[in-house]
C-alpha positions in Angstrom: -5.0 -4.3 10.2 -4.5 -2.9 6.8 -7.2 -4.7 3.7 -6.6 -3.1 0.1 -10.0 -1.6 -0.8 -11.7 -0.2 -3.9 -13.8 2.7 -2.9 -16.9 1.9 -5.1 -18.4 5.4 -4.3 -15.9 7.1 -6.8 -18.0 6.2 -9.2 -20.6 8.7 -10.4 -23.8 5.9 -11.1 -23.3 4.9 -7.3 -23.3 8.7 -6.1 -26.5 9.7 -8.7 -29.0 7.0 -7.5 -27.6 7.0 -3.5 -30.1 9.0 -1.9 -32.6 7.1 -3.5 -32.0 4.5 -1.2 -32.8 6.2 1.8 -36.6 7.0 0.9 -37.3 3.7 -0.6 -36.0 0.4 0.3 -33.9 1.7 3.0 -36.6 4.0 4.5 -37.2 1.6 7.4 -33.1 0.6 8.5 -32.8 4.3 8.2 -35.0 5.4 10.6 -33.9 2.1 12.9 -30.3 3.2 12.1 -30.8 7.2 13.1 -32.7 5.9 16.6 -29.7 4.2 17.8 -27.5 6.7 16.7 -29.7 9.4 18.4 -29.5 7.4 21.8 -25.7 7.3 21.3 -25.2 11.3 20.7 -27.3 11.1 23.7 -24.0 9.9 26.1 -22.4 13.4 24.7 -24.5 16.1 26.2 -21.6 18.8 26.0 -21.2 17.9 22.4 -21.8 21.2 20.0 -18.9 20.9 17.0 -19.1 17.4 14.9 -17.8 15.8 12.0 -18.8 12.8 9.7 -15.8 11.4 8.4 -17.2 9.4 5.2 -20.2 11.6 4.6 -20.8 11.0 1.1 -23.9 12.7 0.1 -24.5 14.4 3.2 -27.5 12.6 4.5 -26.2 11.8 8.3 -24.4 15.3 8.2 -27.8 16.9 7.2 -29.7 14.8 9.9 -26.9 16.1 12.8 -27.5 19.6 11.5 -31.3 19.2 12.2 -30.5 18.2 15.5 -29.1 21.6 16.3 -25.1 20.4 16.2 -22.0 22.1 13.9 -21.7 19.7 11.5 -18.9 19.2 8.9 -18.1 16.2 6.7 -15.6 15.2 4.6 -15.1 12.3 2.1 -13.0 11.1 -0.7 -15.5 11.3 -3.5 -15.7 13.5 -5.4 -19.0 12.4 -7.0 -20.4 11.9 -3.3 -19.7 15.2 -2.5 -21.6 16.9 -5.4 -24.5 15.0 -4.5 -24.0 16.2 -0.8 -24.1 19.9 -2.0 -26.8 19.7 -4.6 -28.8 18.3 -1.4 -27.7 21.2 1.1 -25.8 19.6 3.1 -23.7 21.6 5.6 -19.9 22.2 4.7 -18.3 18.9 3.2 -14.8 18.8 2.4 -12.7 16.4 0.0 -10.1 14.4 2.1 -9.0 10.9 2.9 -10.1 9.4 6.7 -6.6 8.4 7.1 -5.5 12.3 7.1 -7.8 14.8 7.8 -7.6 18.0 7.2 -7.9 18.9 11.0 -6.2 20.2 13.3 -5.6 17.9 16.9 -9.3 18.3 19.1 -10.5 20.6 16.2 -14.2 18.9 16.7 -16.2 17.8 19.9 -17.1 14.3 18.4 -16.6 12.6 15.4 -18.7 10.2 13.6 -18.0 6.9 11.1 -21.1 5.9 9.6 -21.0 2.9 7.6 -17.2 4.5 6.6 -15.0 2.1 8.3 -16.2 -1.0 5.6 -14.8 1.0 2.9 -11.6 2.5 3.7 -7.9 0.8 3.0 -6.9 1.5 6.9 -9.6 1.5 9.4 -7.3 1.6 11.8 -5.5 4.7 10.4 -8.7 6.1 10.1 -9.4 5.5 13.4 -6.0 7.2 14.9 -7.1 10.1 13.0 -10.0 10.2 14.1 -9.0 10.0 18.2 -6.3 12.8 17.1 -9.1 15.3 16.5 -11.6 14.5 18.5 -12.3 15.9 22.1 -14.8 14.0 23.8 -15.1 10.7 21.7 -16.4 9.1 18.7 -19.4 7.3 17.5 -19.6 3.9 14.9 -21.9 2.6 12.8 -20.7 -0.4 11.4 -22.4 -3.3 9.7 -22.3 -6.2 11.6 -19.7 -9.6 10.7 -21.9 -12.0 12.8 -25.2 -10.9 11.0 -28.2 -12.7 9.0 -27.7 -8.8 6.8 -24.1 -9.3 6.1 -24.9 -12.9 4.7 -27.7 -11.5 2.6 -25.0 -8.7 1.4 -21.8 -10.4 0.7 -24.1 -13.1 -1.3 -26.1 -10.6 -3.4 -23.1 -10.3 -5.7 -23.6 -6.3 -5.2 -20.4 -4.7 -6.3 -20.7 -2.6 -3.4 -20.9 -5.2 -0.9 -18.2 -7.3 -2.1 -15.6 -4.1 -1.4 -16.9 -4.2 2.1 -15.0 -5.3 5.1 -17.7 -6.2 7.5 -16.7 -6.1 11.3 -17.4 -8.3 14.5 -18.0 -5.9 17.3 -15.0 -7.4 19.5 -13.0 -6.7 16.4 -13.9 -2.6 16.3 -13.4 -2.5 20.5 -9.8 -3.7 19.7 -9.2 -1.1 16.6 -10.8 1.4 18.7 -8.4 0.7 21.7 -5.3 0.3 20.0 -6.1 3.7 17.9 -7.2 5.4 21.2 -3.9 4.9 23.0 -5.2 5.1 26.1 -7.1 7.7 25.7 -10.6 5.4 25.9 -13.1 6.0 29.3 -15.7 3.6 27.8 -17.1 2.2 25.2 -21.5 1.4 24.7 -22.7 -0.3 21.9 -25.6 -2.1 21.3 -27.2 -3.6 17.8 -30.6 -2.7 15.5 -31.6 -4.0 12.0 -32.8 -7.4 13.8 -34.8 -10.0 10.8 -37.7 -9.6 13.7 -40.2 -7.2 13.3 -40.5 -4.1 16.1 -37.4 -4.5 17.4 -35.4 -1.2 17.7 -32.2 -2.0 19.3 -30.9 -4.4 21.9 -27.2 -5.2 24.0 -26.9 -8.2 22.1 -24.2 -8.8 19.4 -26.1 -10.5 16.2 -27.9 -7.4 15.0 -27.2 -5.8 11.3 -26.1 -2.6 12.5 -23.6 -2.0 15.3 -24.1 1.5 17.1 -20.7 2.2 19.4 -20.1 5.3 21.4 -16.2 5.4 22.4 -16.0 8.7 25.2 -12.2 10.2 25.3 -10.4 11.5 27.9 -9.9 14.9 27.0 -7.2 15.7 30.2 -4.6 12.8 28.5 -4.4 14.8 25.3 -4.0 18.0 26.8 -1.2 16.2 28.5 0.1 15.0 25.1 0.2 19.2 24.0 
């Protein structure tokens, strides 16, 4: 599946005032959003060496540094990327999802946080992703079949309208054609429910998807 897409965090006024987001009206789906991912990262015990492909400013790559991992990013703007050193983020890099600048199994696990939405080729990026990954990847995706990706796509947001939001059947079949056969399982589950108190939940109509993909290391070692 290939979708033209403007990236709208090129753009200098979206990198200045993203942060912002984060301790005010998104203080609460962060800390949701960082729960499930924490009980994802949680399948990968092994896991030491990571990467956030579509770090922008840092914030997730920060937040996997303070959980005692490697972590490296890398992102296509520019503007994003000042913001993620002027924060002290860990090592992020300027490159495009759909070729990193990695070598094959260079990293233990590679995470897409709210990054597939906004690139031209999620299933490139996805490829890429597999091809330097060793133990598996981890998504966070806003949800297709969502009361939050109505609200988005009719807020006339700029942002929102370059989105491509995703139906969790939808990223299992990206994630299985980019894999190759490569794919022992796949978890997810949903948060960001329009009820109050709930965290997370198996069911497929939350906001936020969380999905943990674990490789089979011994097929690419096969590959080599």
């Amino acid at each position: 599946m290939t979708s033209k897409v403007v990236n709208p965090f090129a753009e200098p006024a979206v990198a200045a005032r993203y942060e912002n987001w984060y301790s005010g009206a998104g203080f609460d789906a962060d800390t949701l959003e960082k729960r499930l991912l924490g009980k994802l990262l949680g399948r990968f015990p092994t896991v030491r060496r990571v990467l956030e492909v579509g770090c922008g400013t840092g914030h997730f790559t920060r937040w996997l540094a303070e959980r005692g991992l490697d972590s490296i990013g890398v992102d296509s703007s520019r503007p994003m990327l000042l913001e993620a050193h002027r924060f002290g983020s860990p090592p992020c890099l300027h490159g495009d999802a759909q070729f990193l600048p990695f070598r094959d199994h260079a990293v233990d696990l590679v995470l897409l946080i709210t990054t597939l939405e906004f690139v031209e080729n999620p299933l490139g990026a996805l490829v890429e992703s597999v091809r330097v990954a060793r133990q598996g990847l981890i998504l966070g995706v806003l949800n297709r079949w969502s009361l939050l990706a109505v609200h988005c796509r009719s807020s006339g947001d700029p942002l929102w309208q370059a989105a491509h939001f995703f139906s969790i059947g939808e990223l299992k079949r990206l994630v299985m054609q980019a894999a190759k056969g490569r794919v022992q399982s796949i978890r997810w589950r949903t948060a960001l429910w329009p009820i109050p108190h709930l965290t997370d939940l198996p069911l497929p109509w939350g906001g936020y998807i969380g999905l943990a993909v674990q490789l089979d290391s011994d097929k690419q070692e096969e590959k080599e």
